[in-house]
C-alpha positions in Angstrom: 0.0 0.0 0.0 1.0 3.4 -1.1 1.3 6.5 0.5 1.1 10.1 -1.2 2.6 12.7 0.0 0.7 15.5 0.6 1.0 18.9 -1.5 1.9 21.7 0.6 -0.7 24.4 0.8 0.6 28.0 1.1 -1.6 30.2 3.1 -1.8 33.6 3.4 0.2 35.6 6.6 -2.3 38.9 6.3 0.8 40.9 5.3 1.9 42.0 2.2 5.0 43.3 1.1 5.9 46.5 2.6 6.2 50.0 0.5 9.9 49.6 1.1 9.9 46.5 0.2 7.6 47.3 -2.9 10.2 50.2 -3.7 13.2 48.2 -4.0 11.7 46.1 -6.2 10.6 48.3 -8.6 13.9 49.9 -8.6 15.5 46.8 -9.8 12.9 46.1 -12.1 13.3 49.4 -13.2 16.9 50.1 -14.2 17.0 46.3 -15.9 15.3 47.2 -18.5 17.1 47.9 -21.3 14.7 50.6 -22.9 15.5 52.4 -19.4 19.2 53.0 -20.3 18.4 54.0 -23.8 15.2 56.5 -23.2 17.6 58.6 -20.5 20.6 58.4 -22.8 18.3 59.9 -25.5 17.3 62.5 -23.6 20.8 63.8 -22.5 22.0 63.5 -25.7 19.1 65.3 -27.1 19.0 68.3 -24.2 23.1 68.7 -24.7 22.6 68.5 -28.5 19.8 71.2 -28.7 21.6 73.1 -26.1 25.0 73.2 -28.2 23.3 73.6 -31.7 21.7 76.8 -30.8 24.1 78.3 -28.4 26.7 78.2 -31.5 24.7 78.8 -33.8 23.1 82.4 -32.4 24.0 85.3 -33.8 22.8 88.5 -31.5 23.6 91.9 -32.5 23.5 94.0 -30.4 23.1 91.2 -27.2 20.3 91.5 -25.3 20.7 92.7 -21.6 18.3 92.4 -18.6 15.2 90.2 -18.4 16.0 89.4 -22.5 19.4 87.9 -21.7 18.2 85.7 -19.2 15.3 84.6 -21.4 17.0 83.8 -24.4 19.9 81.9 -22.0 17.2 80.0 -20.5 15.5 78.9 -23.3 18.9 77.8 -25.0 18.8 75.3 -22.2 15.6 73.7 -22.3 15.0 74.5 -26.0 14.5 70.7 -26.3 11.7 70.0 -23.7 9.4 69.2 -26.0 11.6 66.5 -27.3 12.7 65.4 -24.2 8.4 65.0 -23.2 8.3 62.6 -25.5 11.2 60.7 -24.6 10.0 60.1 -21.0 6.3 59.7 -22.5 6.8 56.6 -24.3 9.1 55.2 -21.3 6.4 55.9 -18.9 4.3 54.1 -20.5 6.7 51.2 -20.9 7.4 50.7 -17.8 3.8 49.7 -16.7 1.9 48.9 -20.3 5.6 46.4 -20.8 4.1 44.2 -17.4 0.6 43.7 -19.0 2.4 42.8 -21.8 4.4 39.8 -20.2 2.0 39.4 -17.7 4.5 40.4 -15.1 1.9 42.5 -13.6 0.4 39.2 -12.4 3.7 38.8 -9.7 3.4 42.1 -8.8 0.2 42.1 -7.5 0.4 39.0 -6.0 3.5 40.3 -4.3 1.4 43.9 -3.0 -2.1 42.8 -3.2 -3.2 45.9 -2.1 -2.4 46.6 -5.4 -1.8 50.9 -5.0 1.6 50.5 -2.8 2.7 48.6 -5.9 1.2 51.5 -8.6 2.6 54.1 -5.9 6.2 52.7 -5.8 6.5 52.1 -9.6 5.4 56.1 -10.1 8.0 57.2 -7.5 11.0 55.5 -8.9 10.4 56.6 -12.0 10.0 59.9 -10.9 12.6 60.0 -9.1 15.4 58.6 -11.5 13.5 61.0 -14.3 14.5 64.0 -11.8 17.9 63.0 -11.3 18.4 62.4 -15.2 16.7 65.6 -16.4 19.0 67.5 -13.6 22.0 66.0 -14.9 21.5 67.0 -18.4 20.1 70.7 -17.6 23.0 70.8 -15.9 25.7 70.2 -18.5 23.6 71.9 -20.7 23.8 75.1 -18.4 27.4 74.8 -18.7 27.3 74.7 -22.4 24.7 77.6 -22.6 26.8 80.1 -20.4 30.0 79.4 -22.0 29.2 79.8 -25.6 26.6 82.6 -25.1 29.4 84.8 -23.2 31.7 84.3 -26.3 28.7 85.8 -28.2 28.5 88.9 -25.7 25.5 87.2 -24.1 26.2 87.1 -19.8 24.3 84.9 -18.2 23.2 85.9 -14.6 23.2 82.8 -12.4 22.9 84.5 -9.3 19.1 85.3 -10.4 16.7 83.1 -9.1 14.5 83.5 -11.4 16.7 81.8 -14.0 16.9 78.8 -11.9 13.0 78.9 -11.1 12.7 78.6 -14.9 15.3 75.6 -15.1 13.6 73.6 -12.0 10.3 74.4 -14.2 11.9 72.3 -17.2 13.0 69.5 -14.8 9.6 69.8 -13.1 7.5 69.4 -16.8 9.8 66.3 -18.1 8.8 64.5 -14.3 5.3 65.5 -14.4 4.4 65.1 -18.3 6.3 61.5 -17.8 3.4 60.7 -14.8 0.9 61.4 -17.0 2.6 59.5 -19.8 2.8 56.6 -16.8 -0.7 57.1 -15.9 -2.4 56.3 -19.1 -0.7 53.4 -19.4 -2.1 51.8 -16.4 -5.6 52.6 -17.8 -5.1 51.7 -21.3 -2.7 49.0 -20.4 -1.9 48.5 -23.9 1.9 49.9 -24.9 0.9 50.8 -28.4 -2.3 52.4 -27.1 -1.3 54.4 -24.9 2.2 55.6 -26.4 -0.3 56.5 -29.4 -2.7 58.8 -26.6 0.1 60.0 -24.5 2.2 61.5 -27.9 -1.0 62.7 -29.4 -2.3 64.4 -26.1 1.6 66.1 -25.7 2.4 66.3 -29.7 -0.5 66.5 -31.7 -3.3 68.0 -29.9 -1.7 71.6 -29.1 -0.7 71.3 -32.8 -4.2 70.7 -34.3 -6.3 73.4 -31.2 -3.7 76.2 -32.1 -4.1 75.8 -36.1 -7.8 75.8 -35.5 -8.4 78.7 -32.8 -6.1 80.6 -35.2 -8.3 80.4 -38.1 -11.4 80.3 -36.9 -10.9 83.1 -34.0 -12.0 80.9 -31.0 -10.8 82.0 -28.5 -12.5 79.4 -26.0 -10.3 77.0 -28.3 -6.9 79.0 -28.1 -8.0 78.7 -24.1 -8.3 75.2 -24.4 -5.1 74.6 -25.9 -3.4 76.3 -23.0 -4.1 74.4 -20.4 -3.1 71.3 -22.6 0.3 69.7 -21.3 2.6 71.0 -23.6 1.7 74.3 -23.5 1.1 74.1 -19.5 5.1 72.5 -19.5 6.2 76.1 -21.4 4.7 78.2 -19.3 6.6 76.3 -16.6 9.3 76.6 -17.7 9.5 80.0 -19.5 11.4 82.8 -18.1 9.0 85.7 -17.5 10.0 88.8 -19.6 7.6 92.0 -19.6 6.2 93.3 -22.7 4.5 96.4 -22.9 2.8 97.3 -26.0 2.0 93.5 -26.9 -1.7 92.9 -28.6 -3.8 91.2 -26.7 -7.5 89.4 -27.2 -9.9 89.7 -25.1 -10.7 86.6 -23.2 -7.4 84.9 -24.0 -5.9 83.5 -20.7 -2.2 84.2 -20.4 -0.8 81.3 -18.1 1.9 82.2 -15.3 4.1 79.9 -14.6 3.4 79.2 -11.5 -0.1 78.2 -13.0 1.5 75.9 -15.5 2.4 73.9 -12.4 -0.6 73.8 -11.5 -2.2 73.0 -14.2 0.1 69.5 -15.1 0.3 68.7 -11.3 -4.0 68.4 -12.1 -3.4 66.5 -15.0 -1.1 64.2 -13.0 -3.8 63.9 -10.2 -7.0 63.2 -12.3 -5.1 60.7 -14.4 -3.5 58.8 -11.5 -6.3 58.5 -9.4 -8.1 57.0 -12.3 -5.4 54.5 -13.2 -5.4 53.7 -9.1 -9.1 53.2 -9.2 -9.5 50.9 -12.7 -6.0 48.7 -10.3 -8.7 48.0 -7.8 -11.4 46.8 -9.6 -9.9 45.4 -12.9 -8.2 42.0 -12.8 -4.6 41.7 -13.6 
């Protein structure tokens, strides 16, 4: 008579991984991917590159002193945001939409089945490591800008605050515009889906709302394409610079940049909270 040996059954302890825990993880996860390594290293090379194309290539004559100077230095530094957005748009979206894909999701949940530590954790590492690399490559690029410019007879003021303000606003629209990027892929959940909604929402839509409030004179449209994220992300990032005398249209909102924060920090919120809510009631 044969015996057979009984299959061990794994219970539940009533705890789940902890957010540390959860973190770590996702930081390895994170940085062995290889479309990690190559989305960052496209966007140094592409903020440096911008960066050193214009700053060489500017011809000022006379240069522009005062509020001017400090505009035009700024924006020879983050000249490529909008380049840079799309970078960190499609690897956002890879770093969630890639689990549905494999099903590695499945793990993950099983590992945090609370399910929004896990969402959480993923968001603040690559937040995080998208603040570190967009610092670093600002950074050269500042170095870049400053040194080429005051060749041209351009000085750049770096003991003005504002200047930096309007630096830390570039940083600040590549981390945010990247979360929103992240946060439609948990809802779509689909990598091709949601690179195509996250590039058209940063790319296409400002595009196609500015040629069409133009013509047509809507200025409820030209409104509406303000508070899009790319437009919200220059405002950010734009180094205030008064000018009197400008036309204006009646109606047409001018965003600060203090409400261009604002404005992708709502984006960010709406979108996430949606993603978190679709985590909890959508199976894996």
């Amino acid at each position: 008579m044969s015996t057979s040996t009984p299959t061990p059954v794994f219970t539940p302890t009533g705890r789940d991984l902890s957010f540390g825990g959860a973190v770590a993880s996702e930081w390895i996860k994170f940085r062995s991917i290889r479309s990690t390594w190559w989305c960052y290293a496209i966007l140094l090379v592409l903020t440096v590159g911008f960066t050193l194309l214009l700053a060489s290539s500017l011809s000022v004559d006379p240069a522009p002193t005062g509020d001017s100077a400090q505009a035009l230095s700024v924006q020879a530094v983050t000249i490529s945001t909008t380049f840079g957005a799309l970078v960190v748009s499609v690897l956002g979206v890879l770093i969630i939409s890639g689990e549905y894909g494999t099903g590695m999701i499945r793990s993950t949940l099983t590992a945090v089945p609370k399910r929004t530590p896990a969402l959480l954790a993923k968001a603040l590492v690559f937040a995080v490591a998208t603040f570190v690399v967009a610092v670093i490559s600002f950074g050269i690029s500042i170095v870049v800008a400053v040194a080429l410019l005051s060749g041209k007879g351009l000085d750049t003021d770096l003991a003005d605050p504002q200047y930096w303000l309007s630096i830390l606003g570039g940083v600040g629209y590549l981390v945010l515009v990247g979360l929103i990027a992240f946060s439609l892929g948990a809802i779509i959940r689909n990598t091709a889906g949601s690179v195509a909604v996250a590039l058209g929402l940063v790319l296409a839509a400002p595009i196609v709302l500015n040629i069409v409030g133009v013509l047509t004179q809507l200025v409820w449209m030209q409104n509406l394409e303000k508070i899009l994220p790319s437009s919200a992300g220059s405002a950010l990032a734009a180094y205030p610079v008064e000018s009197p005398g400008a036309p204006t249209t009646e109606g047409l909102w001018t965003i600060e940049p203090w409400a261009g924060g604002l404005i992708l920090v709502a984006w960010v919120v709406v979108l996430f909270s949606t993603a978190m809510v679709l985590l909890k009631r959508r199976d894996a």
